[in-house]
Legacy VTK file of the C-alpha trace (Angstrom):
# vtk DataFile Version 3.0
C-alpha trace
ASCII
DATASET POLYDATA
POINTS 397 float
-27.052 62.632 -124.483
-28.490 59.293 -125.728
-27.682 55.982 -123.283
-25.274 54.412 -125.968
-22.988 57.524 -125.611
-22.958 57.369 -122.065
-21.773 53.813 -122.428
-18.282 52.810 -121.478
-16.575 51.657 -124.270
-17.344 48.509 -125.347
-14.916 45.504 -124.255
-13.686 42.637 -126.613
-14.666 39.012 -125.978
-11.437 38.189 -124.615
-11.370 41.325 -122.011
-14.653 39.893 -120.746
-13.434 36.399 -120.479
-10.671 37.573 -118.051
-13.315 39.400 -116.012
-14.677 36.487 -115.937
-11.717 34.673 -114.892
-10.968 36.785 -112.301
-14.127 36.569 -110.508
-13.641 32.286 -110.394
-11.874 32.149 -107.040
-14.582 34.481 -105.108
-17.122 32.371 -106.536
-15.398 29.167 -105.770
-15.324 30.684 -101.976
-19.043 31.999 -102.043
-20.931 28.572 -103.523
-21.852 27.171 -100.665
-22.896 30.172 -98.843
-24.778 30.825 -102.511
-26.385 27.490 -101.714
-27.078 28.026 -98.350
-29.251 31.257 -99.134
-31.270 29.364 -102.024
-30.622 32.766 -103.902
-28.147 34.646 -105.893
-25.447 36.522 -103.643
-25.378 40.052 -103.284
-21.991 40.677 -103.976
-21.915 38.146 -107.016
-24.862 40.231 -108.797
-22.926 43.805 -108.384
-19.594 41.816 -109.683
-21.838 41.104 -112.936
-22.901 44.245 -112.821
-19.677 45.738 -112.941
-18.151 43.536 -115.381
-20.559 44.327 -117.922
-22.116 40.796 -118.119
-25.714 41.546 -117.946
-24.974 44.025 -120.958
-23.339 41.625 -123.371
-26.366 41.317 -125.514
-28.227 44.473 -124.329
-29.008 46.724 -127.571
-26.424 49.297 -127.817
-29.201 52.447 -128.004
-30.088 51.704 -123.930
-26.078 51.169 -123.059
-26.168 47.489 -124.173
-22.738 45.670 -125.952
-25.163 44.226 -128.921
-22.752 41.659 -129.113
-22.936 37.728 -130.694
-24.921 35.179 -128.016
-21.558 33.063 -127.959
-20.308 35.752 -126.367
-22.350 35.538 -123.373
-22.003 31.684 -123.068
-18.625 31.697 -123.076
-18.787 34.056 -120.087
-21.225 31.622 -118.339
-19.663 28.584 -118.907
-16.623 30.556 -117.000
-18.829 31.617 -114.575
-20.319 28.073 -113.797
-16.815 26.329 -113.579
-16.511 28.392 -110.155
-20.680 28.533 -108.882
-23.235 26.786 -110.777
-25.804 28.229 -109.922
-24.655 31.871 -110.279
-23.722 30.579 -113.876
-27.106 29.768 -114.312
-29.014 33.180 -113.739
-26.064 35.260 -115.428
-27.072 33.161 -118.718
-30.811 33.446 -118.119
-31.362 36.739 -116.888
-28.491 38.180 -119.574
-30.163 36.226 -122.445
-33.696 37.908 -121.507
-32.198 41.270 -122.597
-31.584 39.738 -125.971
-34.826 38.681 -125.587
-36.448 41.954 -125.506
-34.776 43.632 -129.015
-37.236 40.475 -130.484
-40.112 43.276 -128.316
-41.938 46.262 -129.807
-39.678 48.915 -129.108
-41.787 50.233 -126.474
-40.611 47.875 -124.254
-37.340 48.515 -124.477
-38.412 51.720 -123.356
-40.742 50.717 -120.395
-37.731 48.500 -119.064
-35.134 50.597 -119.623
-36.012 54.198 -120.484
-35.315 55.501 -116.587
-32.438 52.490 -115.643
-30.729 50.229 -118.487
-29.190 48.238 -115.742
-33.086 47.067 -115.075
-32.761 42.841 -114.721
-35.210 40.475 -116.022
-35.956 37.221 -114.755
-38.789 34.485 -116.519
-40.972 31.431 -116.184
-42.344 30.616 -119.773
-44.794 27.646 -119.364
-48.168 28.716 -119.584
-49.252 28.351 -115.999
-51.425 31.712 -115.305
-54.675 32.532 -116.694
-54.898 35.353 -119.651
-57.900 37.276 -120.660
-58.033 39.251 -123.830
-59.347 42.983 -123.038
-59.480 46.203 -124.929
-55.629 47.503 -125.267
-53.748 44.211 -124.223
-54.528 41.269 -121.920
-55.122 40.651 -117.787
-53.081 38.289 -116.424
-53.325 36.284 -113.090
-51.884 32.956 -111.670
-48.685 31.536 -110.263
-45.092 30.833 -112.299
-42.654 28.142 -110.479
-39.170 28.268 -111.701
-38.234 32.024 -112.001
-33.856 32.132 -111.714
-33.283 35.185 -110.154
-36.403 36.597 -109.283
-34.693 38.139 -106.140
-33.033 40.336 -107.783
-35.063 41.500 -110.756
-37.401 44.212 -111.501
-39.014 43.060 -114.078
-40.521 39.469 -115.078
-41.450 37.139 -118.489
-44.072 35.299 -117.586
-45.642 32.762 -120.462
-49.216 32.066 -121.669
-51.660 31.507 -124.085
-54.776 32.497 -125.106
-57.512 31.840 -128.109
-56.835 34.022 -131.456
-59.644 35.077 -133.314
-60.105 32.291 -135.410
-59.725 29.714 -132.194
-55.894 28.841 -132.387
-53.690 29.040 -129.389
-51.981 31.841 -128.971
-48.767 31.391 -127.011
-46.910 34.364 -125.527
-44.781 35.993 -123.004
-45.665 38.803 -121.028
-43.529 41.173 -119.818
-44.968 42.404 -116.190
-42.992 45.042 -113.881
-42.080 44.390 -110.026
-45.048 46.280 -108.763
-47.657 43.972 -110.217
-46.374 40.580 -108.925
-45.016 38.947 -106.027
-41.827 36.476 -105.602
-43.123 33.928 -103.375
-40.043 31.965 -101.662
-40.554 28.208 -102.575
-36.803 27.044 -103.425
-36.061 23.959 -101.136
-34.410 21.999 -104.083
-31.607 19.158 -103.946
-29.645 21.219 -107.379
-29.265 24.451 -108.453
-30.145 25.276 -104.860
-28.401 28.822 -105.224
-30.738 30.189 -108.307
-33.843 31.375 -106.118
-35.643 30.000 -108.621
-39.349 31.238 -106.581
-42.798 31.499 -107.576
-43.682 34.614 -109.338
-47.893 35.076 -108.072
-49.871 37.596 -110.216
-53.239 39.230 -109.444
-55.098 40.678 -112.417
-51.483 42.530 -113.764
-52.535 44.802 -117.181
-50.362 43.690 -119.800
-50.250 46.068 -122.559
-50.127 44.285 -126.208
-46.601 45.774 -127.089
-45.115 44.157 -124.057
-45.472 40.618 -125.096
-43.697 38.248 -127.425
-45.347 36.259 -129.433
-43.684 32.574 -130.118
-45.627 32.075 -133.999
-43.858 35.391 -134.516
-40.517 34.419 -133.631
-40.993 30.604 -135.452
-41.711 32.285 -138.527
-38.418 35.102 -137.899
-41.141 37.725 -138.089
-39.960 39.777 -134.686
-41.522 43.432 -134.647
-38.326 44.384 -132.973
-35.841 43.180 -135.636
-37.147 46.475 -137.679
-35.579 49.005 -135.082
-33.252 46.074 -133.569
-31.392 45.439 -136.368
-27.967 43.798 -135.304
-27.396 40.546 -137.095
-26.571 39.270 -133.760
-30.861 39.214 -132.843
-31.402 37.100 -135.993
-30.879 33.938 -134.264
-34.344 31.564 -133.650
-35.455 32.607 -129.883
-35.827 28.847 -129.003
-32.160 28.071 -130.261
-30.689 30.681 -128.280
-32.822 29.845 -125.179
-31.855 26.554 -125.279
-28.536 26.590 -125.927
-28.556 29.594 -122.939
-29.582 26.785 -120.461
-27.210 23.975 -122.279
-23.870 25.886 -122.103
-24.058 26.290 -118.288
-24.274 22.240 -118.070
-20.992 22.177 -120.523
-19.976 24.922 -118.292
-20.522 22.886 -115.356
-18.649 19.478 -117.369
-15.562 22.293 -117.227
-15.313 23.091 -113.781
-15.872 18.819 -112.747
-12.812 18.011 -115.188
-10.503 20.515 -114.121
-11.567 19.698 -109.853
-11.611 16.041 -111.190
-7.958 16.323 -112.267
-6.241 18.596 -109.899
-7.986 15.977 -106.968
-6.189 13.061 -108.404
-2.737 14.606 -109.186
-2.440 14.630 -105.429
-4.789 11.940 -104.184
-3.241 7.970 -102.917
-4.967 4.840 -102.815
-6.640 4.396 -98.844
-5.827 0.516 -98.889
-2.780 0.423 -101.286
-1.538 3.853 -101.384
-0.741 4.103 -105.383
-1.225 7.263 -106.698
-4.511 8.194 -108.178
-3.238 9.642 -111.455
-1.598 6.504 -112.134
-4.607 4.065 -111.874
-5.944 2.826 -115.182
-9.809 3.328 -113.808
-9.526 6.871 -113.205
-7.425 7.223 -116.355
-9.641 5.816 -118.270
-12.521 7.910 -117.145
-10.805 11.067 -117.384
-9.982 10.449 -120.607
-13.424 10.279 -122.044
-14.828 12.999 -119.489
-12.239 14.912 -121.516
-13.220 13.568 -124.983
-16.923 14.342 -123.944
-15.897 18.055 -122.732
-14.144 18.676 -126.162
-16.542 17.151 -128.505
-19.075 19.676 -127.221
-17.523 22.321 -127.052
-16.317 22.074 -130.952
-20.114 20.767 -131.859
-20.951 24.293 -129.887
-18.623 26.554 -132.139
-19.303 24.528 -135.435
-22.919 25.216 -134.996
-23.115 28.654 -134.322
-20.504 28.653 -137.220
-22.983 27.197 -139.536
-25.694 29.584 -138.762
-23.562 32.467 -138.799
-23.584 32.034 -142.411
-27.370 32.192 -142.897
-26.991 35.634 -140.622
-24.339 37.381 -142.334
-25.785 36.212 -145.845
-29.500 37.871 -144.391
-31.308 35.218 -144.874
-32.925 33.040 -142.548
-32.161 29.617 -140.904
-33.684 26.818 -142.564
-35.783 24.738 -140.513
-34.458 21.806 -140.265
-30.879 23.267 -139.238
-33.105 25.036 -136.592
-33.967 21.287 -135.335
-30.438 19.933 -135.149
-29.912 23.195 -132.963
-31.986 22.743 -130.542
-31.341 18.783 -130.516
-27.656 19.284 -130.339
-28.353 22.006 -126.952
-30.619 19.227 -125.310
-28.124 16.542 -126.112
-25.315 18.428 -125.221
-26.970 18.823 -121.644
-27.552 14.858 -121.318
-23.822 14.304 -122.468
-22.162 17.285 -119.735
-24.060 15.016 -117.668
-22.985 11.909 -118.266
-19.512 13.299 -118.143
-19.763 14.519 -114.869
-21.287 11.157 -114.269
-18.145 9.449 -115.092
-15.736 11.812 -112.862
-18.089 11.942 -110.044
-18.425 8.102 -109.893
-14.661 7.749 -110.202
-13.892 10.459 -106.858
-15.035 7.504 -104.413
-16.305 8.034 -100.931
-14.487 12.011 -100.827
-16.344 13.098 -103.607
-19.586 12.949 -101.378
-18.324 15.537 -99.138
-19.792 18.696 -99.240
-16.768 20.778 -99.265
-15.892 18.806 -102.535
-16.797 20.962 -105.242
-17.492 17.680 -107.748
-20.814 16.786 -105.306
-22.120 19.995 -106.914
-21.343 19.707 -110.134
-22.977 16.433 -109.956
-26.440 17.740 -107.956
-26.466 20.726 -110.169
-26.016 19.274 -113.948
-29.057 16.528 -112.854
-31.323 19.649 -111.466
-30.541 21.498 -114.930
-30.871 18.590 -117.095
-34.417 18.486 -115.955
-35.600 21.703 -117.189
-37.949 21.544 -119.681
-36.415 23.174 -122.739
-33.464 20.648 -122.220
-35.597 17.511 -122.004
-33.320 14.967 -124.174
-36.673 12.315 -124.604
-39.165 14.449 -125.646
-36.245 16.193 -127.847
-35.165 13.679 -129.635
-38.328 12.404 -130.880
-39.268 15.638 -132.770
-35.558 15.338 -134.237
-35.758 12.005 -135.206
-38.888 12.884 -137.251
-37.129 15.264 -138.985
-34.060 13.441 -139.358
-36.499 10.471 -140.948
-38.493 12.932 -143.256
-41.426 13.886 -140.940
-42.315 17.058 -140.187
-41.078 19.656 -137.285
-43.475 19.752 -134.507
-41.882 22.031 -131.839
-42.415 25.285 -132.801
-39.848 26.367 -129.826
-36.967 26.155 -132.409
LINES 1 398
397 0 1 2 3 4 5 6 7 8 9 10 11 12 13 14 15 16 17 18 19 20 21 22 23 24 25 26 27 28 29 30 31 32 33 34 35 36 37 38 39 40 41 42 43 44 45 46 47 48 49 50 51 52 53 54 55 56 57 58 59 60 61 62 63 64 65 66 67 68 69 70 71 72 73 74 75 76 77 78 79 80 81 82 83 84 85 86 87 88 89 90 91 92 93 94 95 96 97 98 99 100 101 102 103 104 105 106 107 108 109 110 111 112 113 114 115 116 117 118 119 120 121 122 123 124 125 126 127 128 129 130 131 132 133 134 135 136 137 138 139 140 141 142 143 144 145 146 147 148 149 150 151 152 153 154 155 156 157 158 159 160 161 162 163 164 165 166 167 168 169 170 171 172 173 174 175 176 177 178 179 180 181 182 183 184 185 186 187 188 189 190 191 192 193 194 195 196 197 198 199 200 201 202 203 204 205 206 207 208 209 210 211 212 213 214 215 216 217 218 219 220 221 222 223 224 225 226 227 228 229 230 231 232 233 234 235 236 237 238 239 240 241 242 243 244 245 246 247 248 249 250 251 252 253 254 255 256 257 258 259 260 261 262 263 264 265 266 267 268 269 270 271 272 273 274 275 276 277 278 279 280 281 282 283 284 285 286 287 288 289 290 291 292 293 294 295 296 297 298 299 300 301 302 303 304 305 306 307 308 309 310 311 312 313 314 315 316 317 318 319 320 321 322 323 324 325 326 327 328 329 330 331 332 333 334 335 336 337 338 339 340 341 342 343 344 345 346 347 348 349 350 351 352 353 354 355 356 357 358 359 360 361 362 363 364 365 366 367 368 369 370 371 372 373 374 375 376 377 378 379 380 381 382 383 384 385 386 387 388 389 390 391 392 393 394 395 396
């Protein structure tokens, strides 16, 4: 019996939005104790587990759902209204199974021949050496910034590496649990519950079909696509990734609003006793928090909208809409910022506290805003290029 047929039926969107749902108030409960570990909880990786999350792009032939990326940030953007951090590895390490259909097939197989519940977690910049040899390449060095490492098997770590004629080669390798270590280095002010840890690799045998290349995906030539054939894996890797990091900030912008407004329906003045929900200030701010919330979250589902087209029609997504992409998930990060910004400043001297949930939100969006792949400055210079007439130079899109 093949995994797919062993796989429970597979849920709609909506019946894994309500798992989702459910699981808010135990995550609400477990955040600081999420915090206090520097690491994903236990508990909170078997409810994933259970709910399917982890599966929701998985390719259907190793029990995978095969389903549309949206799908899986809408599920993280529930997830991150009740921990943000746990929001944060669902998206990363889910999106890494999406990752690997874009794989020779012989990955798939490595990972998840034996166990298709195998996790993945990453650290793409090119921070290891890699050495060319007969069969595939040696790898060695140390990765900062893996989500999740503590509770993954299996690791994408990035690189790069001369081709033939001299060009760089950038990649990611995929490397199993037995040929690296996770070094514990999280002592971070945001995000503090992600165990985002060193990965350290000694001389780790990478075989060529277990790595990605980027050039590959930047010119939608995948050697997975031709046994991974869902529409759902013709979406530019560096728009997906991106927007997989962005939608936990919006996400995060969710979960401020609604603490933001249920605080103030009960809070009074210290000095004048008025009610909160009746001051103009706080009014004011809420209301473009709110505007901010709802602009993204229709620029999010217009988007995807747009390039749904292109996928459905099989052809692929012109360049410059692949731009605007991955400008609109960096800005959408720097504006689920500033709207937490605006709520956080507004909660006075209480929201400091560390049993208020908005002091979070508020550590967590600035520590995720600062990732590289959201970085609104460099961003916005390669789109304003293109948006002027000059050509793309981010080949991450």
């Amino acid at each position: 019996m093949s995994l797919a047929a062993k796989a429970e039926a597979i849920p709609t969107e909506e019946e894994l939005l309500e798992r989702a749902r459910r699981l808010l108030p135990a995550l609400r409960e477990r955040a600081p104790a999420c915090e206090e570990k520097r690491s994903l909880l236990d508990e909170t990786v078997r409810d994933f587990t259970e709910a399917g999350f982890y599966r929701i792009l998985q390719p259907k032939a190793y029990g995978g759902f095969e389903m549309h990326p949206l799908v899986l940030f809408k599920v993280a953007m529930e997830i991150a209204k009740g921990c943000p951090s746990s929001g944060w590895c669902l998206c990363l390490i889910a999106v890494h199974n999406w990752e690997v259909a874009l794989l020779d097939p012989g990955a798939a197989k490595d990972l998840w021949g034996k166990d298709p519940s195998t996790r993945i977690s990453s650290s793409y910049a090119p921070f290891g050496k890699v050495e060319r040899v007969e069969g595939g390449f040696r790898v060695s060095g140390r990765w900062p910034f893996s989500s999740g490492s503590n509770h993954c098997q299996w690791v994408f770590l990035g690189g790069t590496i001369r081709d033939p004629s001299g060009m760089p080669d950038a990649r990611v390798f995929l490397i199993p649990r037995p040929d690296y270590l996770v070094e514990d280095t999280w002592h971070v002010l945001g995000l503090k519950g992600t165990g985002s840890n060193d990965i350290v690799v000694r001389d780790a045998f990478v075989p060529e079909y277990r790595t990605h290349k980027f050039i590959d995906s930047y010119l939608g030539q995948d050697v997975g696509l031709k046994t991974f054939t869902s529409p759902n894996y013709r979406y530019p890797f560096g728009v997906v990734f991106a927007y997989c990091l962005s939608v936990v900030t919006l996400g995060m912008a969710d979960g401020a609003l609604e603490a933001f407004t249920e605080q103030m329906q009960e809070r009074l003045g210290a000095y004048d006793g008025a009610k909160a929900a009746e001051d103009p200030f706080i009014r004011r701010r809420a209301a473009e928090a709110d505007a901010i919330v709802r602009g993204l979250h229709q620029r999010l589902e217009a988007n995807f909208a747009r390039m749904d087209q292109h996928v459905n029609a099989g052809e692929p997504i012109p360049l410059d809409e692949r731009v605007d992409n991955k400008w609109d998930a960096q800005f959408m990060a720097q504006e689920a910022m500033r709207a937490i910004e605006l709520l956080f400043k507004a909660s006075g001297g209480r929201g400091i506290r560390l049993s208020n949930p908005l002091q979070r939100y508020f550590r967590d969006v600035h520590a995720a805003s600062n990732h590289a792949f959201l970085n609104a400055d460099k961003g916005s210079l390669n789109a304003g290029s293109v948006v002027m007439g000059g050509q793309n130079s981010d080949f991450a899109v």
